[in-house]
C-alpha positions in Angstrom: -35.3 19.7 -26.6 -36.3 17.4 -23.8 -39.7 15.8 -23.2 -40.9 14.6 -19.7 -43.8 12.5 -19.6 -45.6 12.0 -16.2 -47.3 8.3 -14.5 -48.6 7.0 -11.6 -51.3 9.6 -10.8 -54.4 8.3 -9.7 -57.4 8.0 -7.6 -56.2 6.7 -3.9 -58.2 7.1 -0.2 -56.1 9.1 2.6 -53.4 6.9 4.5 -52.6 5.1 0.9 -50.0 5.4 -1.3 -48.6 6.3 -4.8 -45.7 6.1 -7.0 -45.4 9.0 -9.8 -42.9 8.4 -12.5 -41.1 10.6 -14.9 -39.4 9.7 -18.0 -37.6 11.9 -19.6 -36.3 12.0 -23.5 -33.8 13.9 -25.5 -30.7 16.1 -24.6 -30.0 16.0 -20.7 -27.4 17.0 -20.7 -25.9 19.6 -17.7 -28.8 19.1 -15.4 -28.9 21.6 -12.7 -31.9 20.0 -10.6 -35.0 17.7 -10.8 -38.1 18.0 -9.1 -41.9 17.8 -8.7 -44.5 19.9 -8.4 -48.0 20.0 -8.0 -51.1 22.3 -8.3 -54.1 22.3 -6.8 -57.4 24.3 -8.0 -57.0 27.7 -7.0 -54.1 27.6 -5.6 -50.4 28.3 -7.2 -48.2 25.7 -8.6 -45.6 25.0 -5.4 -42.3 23.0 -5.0 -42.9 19.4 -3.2 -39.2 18.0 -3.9 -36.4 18.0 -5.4 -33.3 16.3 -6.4 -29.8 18.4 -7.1 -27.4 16.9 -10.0 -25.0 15.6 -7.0 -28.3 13.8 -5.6 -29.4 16.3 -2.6 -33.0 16.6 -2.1 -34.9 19.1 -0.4 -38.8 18.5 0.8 -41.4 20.7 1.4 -42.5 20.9 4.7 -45.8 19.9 4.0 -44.4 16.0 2.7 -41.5 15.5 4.6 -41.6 12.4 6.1 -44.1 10.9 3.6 -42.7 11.7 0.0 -39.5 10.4 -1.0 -38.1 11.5 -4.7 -35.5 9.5 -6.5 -34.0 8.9 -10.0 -32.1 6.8 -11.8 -28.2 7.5 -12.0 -28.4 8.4 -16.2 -31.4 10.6 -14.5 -33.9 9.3 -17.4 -36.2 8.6 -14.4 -37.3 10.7 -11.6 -39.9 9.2 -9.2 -42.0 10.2 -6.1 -43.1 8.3 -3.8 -45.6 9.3 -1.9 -46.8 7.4 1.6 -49.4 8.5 4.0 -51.6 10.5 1.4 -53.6 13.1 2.4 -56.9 14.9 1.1 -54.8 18.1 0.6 -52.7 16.1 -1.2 -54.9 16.1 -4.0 -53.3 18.0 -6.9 -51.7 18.0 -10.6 -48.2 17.1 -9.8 -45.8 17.4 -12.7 -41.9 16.8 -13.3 -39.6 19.9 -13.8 -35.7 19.8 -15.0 -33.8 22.5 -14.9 -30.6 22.8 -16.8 -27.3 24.6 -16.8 -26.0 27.1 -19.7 -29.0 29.2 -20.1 -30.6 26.3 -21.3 -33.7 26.9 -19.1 -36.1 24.4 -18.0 -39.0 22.0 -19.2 -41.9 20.5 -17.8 -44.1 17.4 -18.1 -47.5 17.7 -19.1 -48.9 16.8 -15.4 -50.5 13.8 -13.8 -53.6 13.9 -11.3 -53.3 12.9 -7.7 -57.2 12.9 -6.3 -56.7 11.6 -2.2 -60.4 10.8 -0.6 -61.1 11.2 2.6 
């Protein structure tokens, strides 16, 4: 089992910045990716970045250039930073790994991003 837990979320006004954290527990163990997600009200849960086991990332189009996701080399940390915040922005971003071997994949329990204009 692995458990990811989610920080960092918060209220923040447009043009400011966040740091979300992830800190995961347990077997990890053949990691295949790590990324973040987010959901907004109404709308389907979409990809903002990810990081591949050999360290490639891969942005949305909608945060490249303002989001930048890292980890921590024993990958018990994945962050995102997040610069130049925008109103659509706002959103429950959570932390996903996805593992090798059939072993599927697990997700945090979600943090809230709320960007005022």
């Amino acid at each position: 089992q692995v458990q990811l837990v989610e920080s960092g979320g918060g209220l923040v006004q447009a043009g400011g910045s966040l740091r979300l954290s992830c800190a995961a527990s347990g077997s990890i163990s053949s990691i295949h990716f790590m990324g973040w997600y987010r959901q907004a009200p109404g709308k389907e849960r979409e990809l903002v970045a990810s990081m591949g086991n050999g360290g490639n990332t891969n942005y949305a189009d909608s945060v490249k250039g303002r989001f930048t996701i890292s980890g921590d080399t024993a990958k018990r940390n994945l962050y995102l930073q997040m610069d130049s915040l925008k109103p659509e922005d706002t959103a429950v971003y959570y932390c996903y790994y996805f593992f090798w071997n059939g072993r599927g994949g697990y997700w945090g329990q979600g943090t809230q991003v709320t960007v005022s204009s």
